[in-house]
C-alpha positions as CSV (number, residue, x, y, z in Angstrom):
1,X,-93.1,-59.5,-112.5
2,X,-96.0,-57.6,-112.2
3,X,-95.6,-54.8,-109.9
4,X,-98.8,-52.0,-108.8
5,X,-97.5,-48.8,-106.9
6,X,-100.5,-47.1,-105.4
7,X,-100.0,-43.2,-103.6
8,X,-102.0,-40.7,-104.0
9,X,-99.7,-38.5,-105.9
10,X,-97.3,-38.8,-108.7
11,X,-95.1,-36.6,-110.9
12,X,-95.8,-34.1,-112.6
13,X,-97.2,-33.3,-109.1
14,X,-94.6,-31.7,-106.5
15,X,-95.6,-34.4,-103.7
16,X,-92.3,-35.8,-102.1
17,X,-93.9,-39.1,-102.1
18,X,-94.9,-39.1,-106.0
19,X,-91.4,-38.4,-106.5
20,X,-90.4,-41.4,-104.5
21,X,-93.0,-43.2,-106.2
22,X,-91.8,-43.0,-109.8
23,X,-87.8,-43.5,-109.1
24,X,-89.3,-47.0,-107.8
25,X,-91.6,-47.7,-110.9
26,X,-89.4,-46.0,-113.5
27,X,-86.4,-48.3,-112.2
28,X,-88.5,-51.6,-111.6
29,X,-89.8,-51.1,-115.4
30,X,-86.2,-50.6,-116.3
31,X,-85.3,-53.4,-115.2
32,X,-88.4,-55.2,-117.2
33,X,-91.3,-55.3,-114.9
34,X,-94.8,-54.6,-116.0
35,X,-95.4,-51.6,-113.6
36,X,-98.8,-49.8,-112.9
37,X,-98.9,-46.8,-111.0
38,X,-102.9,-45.9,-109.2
39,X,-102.7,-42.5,-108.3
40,X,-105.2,-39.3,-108.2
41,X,-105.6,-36.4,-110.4
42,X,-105.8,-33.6,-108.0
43,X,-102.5,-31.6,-107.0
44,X,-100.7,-32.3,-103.3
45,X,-101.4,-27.9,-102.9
46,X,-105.3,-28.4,-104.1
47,X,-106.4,-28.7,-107.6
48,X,-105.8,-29.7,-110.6
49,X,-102.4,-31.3,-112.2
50,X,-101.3,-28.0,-114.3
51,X,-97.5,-29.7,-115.8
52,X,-97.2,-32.4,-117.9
53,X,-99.1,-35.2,-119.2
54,X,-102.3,-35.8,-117.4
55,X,-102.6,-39.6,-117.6
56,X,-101.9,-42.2,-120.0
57,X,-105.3,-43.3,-121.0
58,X,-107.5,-44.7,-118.1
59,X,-107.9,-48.0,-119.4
60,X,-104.0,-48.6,-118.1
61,X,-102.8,-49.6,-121.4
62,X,-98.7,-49.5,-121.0
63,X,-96.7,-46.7,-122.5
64,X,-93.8,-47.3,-124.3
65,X,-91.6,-50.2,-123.6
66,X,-90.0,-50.2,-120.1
67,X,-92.4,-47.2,-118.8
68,X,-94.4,-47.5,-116.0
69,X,-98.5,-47.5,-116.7
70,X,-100.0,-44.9,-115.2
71,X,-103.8,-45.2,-113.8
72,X,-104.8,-41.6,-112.8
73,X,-108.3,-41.5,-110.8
74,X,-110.5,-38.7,-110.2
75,X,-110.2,-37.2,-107.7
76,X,-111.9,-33.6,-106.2
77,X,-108.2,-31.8,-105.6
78,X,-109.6,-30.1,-102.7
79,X,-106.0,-29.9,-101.2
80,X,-104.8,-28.9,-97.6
81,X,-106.8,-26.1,-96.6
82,X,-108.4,-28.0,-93.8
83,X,-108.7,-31.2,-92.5
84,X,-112.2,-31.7,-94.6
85,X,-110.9,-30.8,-97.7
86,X,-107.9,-33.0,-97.1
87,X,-110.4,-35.8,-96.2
88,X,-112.6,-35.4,-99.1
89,X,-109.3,-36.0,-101.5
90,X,-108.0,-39.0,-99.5
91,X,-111.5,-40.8,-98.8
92,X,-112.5,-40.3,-102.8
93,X,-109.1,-41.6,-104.0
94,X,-108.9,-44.4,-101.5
95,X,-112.8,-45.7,-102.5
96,X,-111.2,-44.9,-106.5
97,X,-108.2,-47.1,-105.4
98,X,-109.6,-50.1,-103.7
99,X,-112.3,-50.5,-107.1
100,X,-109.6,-50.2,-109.4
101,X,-107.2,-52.5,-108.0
102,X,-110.0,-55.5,-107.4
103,X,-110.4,-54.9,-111.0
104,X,-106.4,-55.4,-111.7
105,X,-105.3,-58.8,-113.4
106,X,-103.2,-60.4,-110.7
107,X,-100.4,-58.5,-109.6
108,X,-97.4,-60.2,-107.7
109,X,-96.4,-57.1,-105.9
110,X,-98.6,-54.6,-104.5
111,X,-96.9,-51.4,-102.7
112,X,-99.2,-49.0,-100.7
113,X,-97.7,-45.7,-100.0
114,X,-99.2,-44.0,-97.0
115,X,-100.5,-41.2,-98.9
116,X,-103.5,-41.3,-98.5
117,X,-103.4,-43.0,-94.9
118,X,-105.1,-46.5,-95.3
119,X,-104.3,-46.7,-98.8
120,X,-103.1,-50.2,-98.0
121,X,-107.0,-51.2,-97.9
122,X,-107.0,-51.3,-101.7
123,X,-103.6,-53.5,-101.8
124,X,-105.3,-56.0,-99.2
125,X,-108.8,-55.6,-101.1
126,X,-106.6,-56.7,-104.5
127,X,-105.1,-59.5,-102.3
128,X,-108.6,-61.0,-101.5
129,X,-109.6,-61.1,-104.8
130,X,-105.6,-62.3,-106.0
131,X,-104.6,-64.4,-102.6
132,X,-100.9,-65.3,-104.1
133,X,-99.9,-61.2,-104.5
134,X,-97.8,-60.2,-102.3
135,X,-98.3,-56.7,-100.0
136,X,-95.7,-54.0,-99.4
137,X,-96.2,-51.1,-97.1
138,X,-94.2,-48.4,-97.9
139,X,-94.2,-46.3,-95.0
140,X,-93.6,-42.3,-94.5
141,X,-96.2,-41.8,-92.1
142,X,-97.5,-43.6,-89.2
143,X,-101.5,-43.3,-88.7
144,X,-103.5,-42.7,-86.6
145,X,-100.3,-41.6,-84.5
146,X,-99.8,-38.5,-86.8
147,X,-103.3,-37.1,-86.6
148,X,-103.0,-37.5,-83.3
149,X,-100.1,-35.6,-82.8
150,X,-101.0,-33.0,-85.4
151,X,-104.2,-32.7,-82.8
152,X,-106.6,-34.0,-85.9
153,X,-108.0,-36.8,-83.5
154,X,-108.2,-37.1,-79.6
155,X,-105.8,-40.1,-78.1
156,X,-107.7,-42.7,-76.8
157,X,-110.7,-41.7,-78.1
158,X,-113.8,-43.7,-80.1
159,X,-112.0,-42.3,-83.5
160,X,-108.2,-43.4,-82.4
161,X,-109.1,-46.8,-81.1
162,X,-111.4,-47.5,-84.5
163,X,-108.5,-46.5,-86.6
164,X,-106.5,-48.7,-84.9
165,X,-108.4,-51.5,-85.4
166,X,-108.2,-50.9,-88.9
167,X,-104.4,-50.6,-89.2
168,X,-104.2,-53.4,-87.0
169,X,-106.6,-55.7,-89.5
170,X,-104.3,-54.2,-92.4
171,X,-101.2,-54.8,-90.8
172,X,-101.6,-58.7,-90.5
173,X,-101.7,-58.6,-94.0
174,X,-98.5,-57.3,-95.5
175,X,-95.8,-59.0,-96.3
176,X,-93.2,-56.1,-95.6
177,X,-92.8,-52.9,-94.4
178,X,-90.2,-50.4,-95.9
């Protein structure tokens, strides 16, 4: 089975959800999958990766037998500091993301990660292109909720109810949520 994991971050990088990640796509290509990995350079504290390989090269040729391919895509590593540094990493890997994974071979599983949010635009932008895949949303955060409760967005407002929408669109489009 052909499996694509897509999160922002991914070991060597300390991000919970990299970590999460790569138990998935090391055990699914364990167990004989062909397993890709889209994920961004930049580092889940701000810039660049410093541990550990880089990226295996970024024409996603496999690694070794029963290792997860890793796609890593540029990305600014402008970290946390503020909400537009945060949104200049997430917006640049997300447009990364959604070109790469049009530009996949058919995959028959595609799991978004919510990191970035709406990272599950590039699984549904692979689907259109690949109608059989199937979608998974893996799901740590809930969005627009959070930035609303962080106090990023106003409830209600023209920015809430747009990203809403969105999700909304996205949502009709997965196959499962985890």
């Amino acid at each position: 089975m052909r499996v694509t994991i897509a999160n922002l971050f991914y070991p060597p990088d300390l991000a919970p959800s990299g970590h999460l990640a790569a138990s998935l796509a090391d055990h699914r290509a364990a167990l004989g999958d062909d397993v890709t990995v889209v994920c961004g350079t930049g580092s889940y504290l701000g810039g660049a990766e410093r541990d550990g390989p880089s990226s295996q090269p970024p024409d996603g040729r496999p690694g070794a037998s029963g290792e997860p391919r890793v796609i890593r895509l540029w990305t600014p590593a402008l970290g946390k500091a503020n909400t537009a540094r945060r949104l200049g990493d997430y917006v640049t890997f997300l447009l990364g993301a959604i070109v790469r994974l049009l530009f996949l071979p058919r995959q028959d599983v595609v799991i978004a990660l919510t990191s970035p949010p709406f990272i599950l635009a590039a699984a549904v932008a692979h689907r259109l292109v690949h109608p059989r895949t199937r979608i998974v949303l893996w799901s740590h955060d809930v969005y627009p909720d959070a930035a609303e409760a962080w106090g990023t967005i106003r409830p209600g407002r023209t920015v809430s109810r747009a990203l809403r929408s969105i999700k909304r669109w996205l949502l009709r489009r997965v196959d499962h949520v985890v």
